[in-house]
N, C-alpha and C positions, 0 to 999 in steps of 0.2 A: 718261881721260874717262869720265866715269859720266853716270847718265840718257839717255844718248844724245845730248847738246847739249853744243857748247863751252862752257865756262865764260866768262861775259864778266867784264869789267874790277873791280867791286865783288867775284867771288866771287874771283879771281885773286888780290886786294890780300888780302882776307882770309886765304886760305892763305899768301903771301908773310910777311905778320904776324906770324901764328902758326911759321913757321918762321925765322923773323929774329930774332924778338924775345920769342917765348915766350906769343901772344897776339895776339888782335887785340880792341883796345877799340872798340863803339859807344855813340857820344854822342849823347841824342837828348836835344832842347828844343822844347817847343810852341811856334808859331808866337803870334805878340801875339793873337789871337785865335782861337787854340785853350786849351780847360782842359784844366790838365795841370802835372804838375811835372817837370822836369827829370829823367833818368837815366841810368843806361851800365849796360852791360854785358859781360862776357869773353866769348869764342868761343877754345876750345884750352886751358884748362884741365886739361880730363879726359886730351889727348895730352898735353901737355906735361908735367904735375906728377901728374896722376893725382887731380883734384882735384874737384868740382863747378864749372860754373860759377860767376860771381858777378855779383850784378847790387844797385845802389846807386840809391838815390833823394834828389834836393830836397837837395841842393848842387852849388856853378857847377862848370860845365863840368869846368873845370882843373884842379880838385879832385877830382871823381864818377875823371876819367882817373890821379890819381894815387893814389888810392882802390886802385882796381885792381889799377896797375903795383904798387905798396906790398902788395898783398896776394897778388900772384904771387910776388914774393921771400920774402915768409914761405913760402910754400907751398915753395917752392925750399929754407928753410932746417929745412923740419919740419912748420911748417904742418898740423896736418889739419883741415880747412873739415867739422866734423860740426853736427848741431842744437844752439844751446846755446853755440860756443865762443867764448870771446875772443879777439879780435882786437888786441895790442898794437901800437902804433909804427906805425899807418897814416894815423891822424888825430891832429894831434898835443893833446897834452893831453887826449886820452880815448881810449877804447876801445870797438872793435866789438863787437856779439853775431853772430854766423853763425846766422841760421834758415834753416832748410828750406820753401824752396818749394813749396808745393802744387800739383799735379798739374794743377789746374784753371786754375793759372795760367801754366804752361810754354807758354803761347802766342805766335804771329806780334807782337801786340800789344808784348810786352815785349821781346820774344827772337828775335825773326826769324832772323838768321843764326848764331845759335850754333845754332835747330832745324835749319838748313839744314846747317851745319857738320858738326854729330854725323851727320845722314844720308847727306851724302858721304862723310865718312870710314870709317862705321863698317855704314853701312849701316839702322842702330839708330833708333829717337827719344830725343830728349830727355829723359831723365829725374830727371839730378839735379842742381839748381839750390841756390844756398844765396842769400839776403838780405842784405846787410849793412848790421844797422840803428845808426842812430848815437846817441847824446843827446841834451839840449836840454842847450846849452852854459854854462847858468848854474847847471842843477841838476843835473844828470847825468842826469836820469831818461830813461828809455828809454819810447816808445809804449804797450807794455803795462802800464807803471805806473800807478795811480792816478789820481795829482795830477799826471801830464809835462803837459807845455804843449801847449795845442791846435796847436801850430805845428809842433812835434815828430811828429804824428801825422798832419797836414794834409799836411807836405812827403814822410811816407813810407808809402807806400800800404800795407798787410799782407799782402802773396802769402803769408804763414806762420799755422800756425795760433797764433793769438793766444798764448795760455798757452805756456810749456814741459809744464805740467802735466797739459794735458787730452789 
């Protein structure tokens, strides 16, 4: 027990997770009248694989969770989650980019209990998160391209700095 307080039921499930299964996924969807797009997130990453978290935006539910589980096993079979990588065989018929989270963004907001996580286990904050941004499915193009679809960029918010280049 750390902090001084028992651990309740949500922090419990979460370590259970991540020692069961290599992870614990959070799914969050705004409510009908909340703005917001849909996303998930890892917690146990960085124990399990040695990996950064990962956190995915603006696809359903089922998909953002298989996002994930899909990108655990790569991580499992080599994987390394740096700025920049691709991401094959997790979405099918395209490919991820992994960007690096900004600093400014490793907040409660997006990432609640994986900041909660790394602090009980390790004692540490949070500090490294990677994006997993997707295409727009008819052009490939990715957010930071030019001409991608406004829809492309609407469903995925940029915790990363924009460019690779800058």
């Amino acid at each position: 027990m750390r902090f001084g307080r028992w651990l309740n039921s949500a922090e419990k499930n979460i370590i259970a997770n991540v020692r069961n299964h290599g992870c614990h996924i959070n799914i969050v969807s705004p409510s009908e009248d909340e703005e917001g797009v849909p996303f998930a997130y890892s917690v146990g990453f960085a124990e399990t694989v040695g990996q950064p978290e990962v956190i995915v935006f603006g696809l359903p539910g089922n998909v953002l969770g298989s996002v994930i589980n899909e990108t655990l096993q790569r991580c499992r079979e080599g994987l390394e989650l740096q700025d920049g990588a691709e991401v094959h065989g997790v979405l099918e018929g395209h490919k991820l980019i992994a960007r690096q989270v900004q600093p400014d963004f490793i907040v409660p907001d997006y990432l609640n209990s994986a900041i909660w996580y790394q602090q009980y286990r390790t004692g540490r904050a949070l500090e490294h998160v990677v994006q997993l941004v997707w295409p727009g499915p008819d052009d490939g193009l990715f957010p930071w391209d030019d001409v991608s679809d406004e829809s492309v960029r609407h469903f995925q918010p940029a915790l990363y700095q924009p460019s690779l280049h800058q």
